[in-house]
N, C-alpha and C positions, 0 to 999 in steps of 0.2 A: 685689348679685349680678350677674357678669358673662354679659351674654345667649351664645346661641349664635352672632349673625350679628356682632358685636364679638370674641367670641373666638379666630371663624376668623382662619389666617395671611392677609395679604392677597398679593393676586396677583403674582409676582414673574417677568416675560417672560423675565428669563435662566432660569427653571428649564424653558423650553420648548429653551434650545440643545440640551441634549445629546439628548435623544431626538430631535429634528428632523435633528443631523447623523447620529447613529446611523443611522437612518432611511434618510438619503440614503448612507451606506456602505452600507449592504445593500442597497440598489435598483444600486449602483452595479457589487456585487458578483456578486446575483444577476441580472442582465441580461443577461452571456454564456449564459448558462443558459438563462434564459428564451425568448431568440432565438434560440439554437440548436433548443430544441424548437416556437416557431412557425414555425421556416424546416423544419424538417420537414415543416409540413405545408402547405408553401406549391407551387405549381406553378414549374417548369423557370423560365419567365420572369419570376417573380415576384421570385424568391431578391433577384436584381441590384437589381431599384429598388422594392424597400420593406423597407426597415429599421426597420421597426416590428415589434414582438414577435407582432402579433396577424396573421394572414395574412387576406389579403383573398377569394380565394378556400380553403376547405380541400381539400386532396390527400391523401388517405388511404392513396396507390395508391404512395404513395412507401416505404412500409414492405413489403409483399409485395415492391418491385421490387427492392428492396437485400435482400431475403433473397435470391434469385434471382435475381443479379444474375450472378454468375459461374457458369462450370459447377459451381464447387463452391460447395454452401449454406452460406449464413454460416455456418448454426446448427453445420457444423465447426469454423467460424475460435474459435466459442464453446468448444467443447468442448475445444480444443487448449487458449486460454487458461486456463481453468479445470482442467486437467490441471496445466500447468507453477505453474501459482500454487497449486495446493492441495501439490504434491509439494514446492513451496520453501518454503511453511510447516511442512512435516513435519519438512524437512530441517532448517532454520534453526532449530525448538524444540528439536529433538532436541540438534543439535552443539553451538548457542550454552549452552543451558542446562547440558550438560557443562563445557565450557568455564569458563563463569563459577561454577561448584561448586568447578571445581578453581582459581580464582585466589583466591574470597572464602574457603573455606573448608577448604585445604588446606593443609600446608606442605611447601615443598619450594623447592629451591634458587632462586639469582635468578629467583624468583618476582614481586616487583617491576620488575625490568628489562623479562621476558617481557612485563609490564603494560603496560609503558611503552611498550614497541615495538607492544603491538598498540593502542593509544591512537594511537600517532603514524600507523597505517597511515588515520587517520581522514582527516587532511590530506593524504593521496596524492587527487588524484583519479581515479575509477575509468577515465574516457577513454585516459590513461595506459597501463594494463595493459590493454587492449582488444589492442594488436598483441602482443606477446609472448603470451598466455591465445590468441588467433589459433592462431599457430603452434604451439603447444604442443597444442589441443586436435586441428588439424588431423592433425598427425603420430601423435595416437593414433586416428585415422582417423572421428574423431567428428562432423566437419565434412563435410556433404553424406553420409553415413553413412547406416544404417537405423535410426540411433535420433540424430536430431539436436539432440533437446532433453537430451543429457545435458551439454554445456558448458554448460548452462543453469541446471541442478539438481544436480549434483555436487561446482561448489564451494563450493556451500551448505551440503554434508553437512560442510565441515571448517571451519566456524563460523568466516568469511571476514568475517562482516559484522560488524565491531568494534562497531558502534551497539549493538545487541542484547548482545552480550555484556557489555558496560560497563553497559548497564539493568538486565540480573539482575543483576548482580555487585553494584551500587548498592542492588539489591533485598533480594540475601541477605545483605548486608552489614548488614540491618535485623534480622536475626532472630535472636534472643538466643542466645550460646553456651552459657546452661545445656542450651537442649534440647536439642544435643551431647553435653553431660555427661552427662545425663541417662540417653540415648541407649544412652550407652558403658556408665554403671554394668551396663544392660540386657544388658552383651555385644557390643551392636550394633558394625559395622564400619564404615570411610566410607561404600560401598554402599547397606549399611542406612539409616545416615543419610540419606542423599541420597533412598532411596526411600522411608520410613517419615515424614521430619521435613521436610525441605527441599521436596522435591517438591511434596509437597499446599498446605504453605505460598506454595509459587512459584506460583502461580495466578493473579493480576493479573499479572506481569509476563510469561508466557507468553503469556497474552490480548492483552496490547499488542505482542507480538513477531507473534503470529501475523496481527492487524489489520493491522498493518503491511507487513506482507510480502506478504501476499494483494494488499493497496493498490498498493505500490510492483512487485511482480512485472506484475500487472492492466496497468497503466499502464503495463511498462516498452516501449520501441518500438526505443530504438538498440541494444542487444545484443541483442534476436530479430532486427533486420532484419538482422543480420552472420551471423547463424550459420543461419539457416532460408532456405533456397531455394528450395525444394519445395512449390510454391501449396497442396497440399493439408495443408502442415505449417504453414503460416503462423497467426501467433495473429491474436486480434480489431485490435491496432492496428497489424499490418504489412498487414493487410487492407484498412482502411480507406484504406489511398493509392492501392491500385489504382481506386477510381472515379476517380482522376484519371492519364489513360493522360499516354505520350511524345510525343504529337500536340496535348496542350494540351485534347484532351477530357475529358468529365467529367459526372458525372452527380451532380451538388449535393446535389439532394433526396435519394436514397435515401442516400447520403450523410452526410449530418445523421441522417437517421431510423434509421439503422444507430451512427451516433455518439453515439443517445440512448439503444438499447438497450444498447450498453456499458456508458456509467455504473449501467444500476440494477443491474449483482451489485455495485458498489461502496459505492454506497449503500446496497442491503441488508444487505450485509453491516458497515457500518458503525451503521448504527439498530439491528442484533442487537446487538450486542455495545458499544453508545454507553458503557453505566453500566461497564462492568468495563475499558473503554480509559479511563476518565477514574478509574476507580478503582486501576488500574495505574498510569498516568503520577502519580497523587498519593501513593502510596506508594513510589515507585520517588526521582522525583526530591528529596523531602525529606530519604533516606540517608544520611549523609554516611560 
């Protein structure tokens, strides 16, 4: 009879590599992170010579000061963002999802080609169209306007962003053509289809478009800084450059502590919705 302390594996020091480098990828990863939220609460003089995550003295007074840092309260710069990023999720489900109904499961003339071309608009890059999209939105007098966020969200209503379209499409492309049939014997018309069959089915992949786009809008900085000029229209991250003025001044701390409350609609919004983006991207990308 083989005892228990004999039949244990014996101890084997490479099986300590992988989780030790692991380890040190995620210390490595999360450290911007981390230091960005101790230098928040670090004092004006501190920022510069302690580079350690942990602040030596805490400043607590650096969060009030960056909300009320400008005449105008962040908590607008917030409210803009979170306007332009919830109306480009709208936009973006609505149009993309049209769009990909009608490539995956319609027929109609070079349909393929049409594919093709908006697949290839994937390798344009978008810095490219920034001056042309310039003058074009200008001249419809959209630029410096009463409504300056619509170059911003308008051409999202005409399902511009090939990624998303090419994810449903991949998606619907998953979902059996009996329940079409099916559908049809019923009477039903594409319409119907689309809102009766497809629709409800499209549900991860909607979810991943909408995470997305919230994420990538949230975060976007170089096309709001082009199109918004108007301090009291600026979003959260055209905001944040004003703590550092044309004179080389700069106010670090509030700063940071204003750059921390940013990320949590990102992160909350992504720990909502964690299981249905990784349940999206797993049903989407396996398609073929």
């Amino acid at each position: 009879m083989v005892s228990r302390t004999s039949a244990r594996r014996p101890f084997k020091p490479r099986s300590l590599v992988r989780p030790v480098v692991l380890l040190l990828l995620t210390a490595l990863v999360l450290y911007p992170l981390l230091w960005m939220l101790g230098t928040s609460f670090k004092a004006p003089e501190e920022i510069l010579n302690n580079v350690s995550v942990w602040p030596q003295s805490w400043t607590p007074a650096n969060y009030p000061d960056g909300w009320t840092h400008f005449d105008v309260g962040f908590g607008r710069y917030f409210l803009n963002s979170f306007l332009v990023a919830v109306l480009t999720v709208v936009a973006n489900c609505t149009s993309c999802l049209l769009a990909a109904y009608a490539f995956a499961r319609l027929r109609f003339r070079l349909r393929g080609l049409w594919f093709a071309v908006m697949i290839g608009t994937l390798l344009l890059p978008s810095h490219v169209l920034i001056v042309p999209q310039f003058v074009m939105f200008r001249s419809f007098g959209w630029v410096g306007g009463p409504w300056p966020y619509l170059p911003l969200i308008v051409p999202h209503l005409l399902a511009t962003d090939a990624f998303f379209v090419f994810l449903m499409v991949q998606f619907m492309r998953g979902i059996p053509r009996e329940l079409d049939d099916a559908a049809k014997i019923d009477g039903c018309g594409a319409y119907s289809i689309f809102r009766y069959v497809v629709l409800p089915l499209s549900r991860p992949a909607l979810v991943s478009t909408a995470i997305f786009s919230f994420i990538w809008t949230w975060n976007d900085f170089f096309r709001q800084l082009v199109y918004l000029s108007d301090l009291e229209k600026y979003t959260a991250p055209v905001a944040l450059t004003l703590f550092i003025d044309s004179t080389g001044q700069s106010a670090v701390g509030p700063m940071f502590a204003m750059s921390v409350l940013s990320l949590a609609p990102v992160f909350l919004f992504f720990v909502a919705f964690q299981r249905l983006l990784v349940e999206g991207i797993n049903t989407t990308g396996l398609k073929g």
